[in-house]
C-alpha positions as CSV (number, residue, x, y, z in Angstrom):
1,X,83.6,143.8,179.5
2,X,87.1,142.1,180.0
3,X,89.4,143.9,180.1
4,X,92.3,143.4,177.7
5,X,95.4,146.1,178.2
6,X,98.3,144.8,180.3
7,X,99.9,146.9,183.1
8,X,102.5,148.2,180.8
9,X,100.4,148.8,177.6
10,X,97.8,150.6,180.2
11,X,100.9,153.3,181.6
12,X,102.3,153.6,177.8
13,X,99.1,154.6,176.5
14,X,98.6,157.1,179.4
15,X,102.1,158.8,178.4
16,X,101.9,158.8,175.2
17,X,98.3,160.2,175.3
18,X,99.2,162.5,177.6
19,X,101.7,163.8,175.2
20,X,99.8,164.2,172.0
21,X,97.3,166.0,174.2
22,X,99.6,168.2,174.8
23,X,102.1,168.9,172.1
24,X,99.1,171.2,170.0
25,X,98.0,172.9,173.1
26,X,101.6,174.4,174.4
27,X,102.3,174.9,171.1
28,X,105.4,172.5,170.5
29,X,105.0,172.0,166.9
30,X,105.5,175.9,166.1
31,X,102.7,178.3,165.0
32,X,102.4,177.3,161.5
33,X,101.3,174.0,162.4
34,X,97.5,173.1,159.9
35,X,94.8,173.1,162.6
36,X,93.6,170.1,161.7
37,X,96.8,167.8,162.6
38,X,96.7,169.7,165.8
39,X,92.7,167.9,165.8
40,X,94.0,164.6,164.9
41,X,96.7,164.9,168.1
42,X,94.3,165.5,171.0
43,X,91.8,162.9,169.1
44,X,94.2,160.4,168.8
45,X,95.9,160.9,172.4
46,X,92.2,161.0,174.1
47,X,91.6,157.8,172.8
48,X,94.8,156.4,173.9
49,X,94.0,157.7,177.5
50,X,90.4,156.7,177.1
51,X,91.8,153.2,177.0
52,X,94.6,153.6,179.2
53,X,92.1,154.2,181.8
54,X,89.4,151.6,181.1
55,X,91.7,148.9,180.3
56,X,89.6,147.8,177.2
57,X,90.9,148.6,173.0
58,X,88.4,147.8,171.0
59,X,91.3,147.0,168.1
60,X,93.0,145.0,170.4
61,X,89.5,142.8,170.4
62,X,89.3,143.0,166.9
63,X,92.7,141.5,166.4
64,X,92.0,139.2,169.4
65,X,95.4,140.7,171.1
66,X,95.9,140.5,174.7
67,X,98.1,141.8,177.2
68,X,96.7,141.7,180.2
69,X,97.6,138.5,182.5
């Protein structure tokens, strides 16, 4: 499989995944926050850093975006 996230895409991804990950489990959003948005967070950043680290979004294929050289 090609792969199809640039250099840049690949660190953003990685940060921002990173973050979500994080935000529910240190508690950032405050203690009243619905458990399930806290779900959605670490989904949603795994995936980002899932892709980060393979280099492949399958949305990006889908769309047929590129941004890898």
């Amino acid at each position: 499989m090609t792969t199809n996230v640039g250099k840049t895409d690949r660190i953003l991804r990685l940060i921002i995944g990173a973050l979500l990950i994080m935000a529910p489990l240190l508690n950032v959003m405050g203690s009243g926050t619905n458990a399930i948005i806290a779900y959605v967070l670490i989904g949603v950043g795994t995936v980002l850093v899932l892709t980060s680290i393979f280099g492949v979004c399958p949305l990006y294929r889908l769309l047929r975006i590129k941004t890898s050289s």
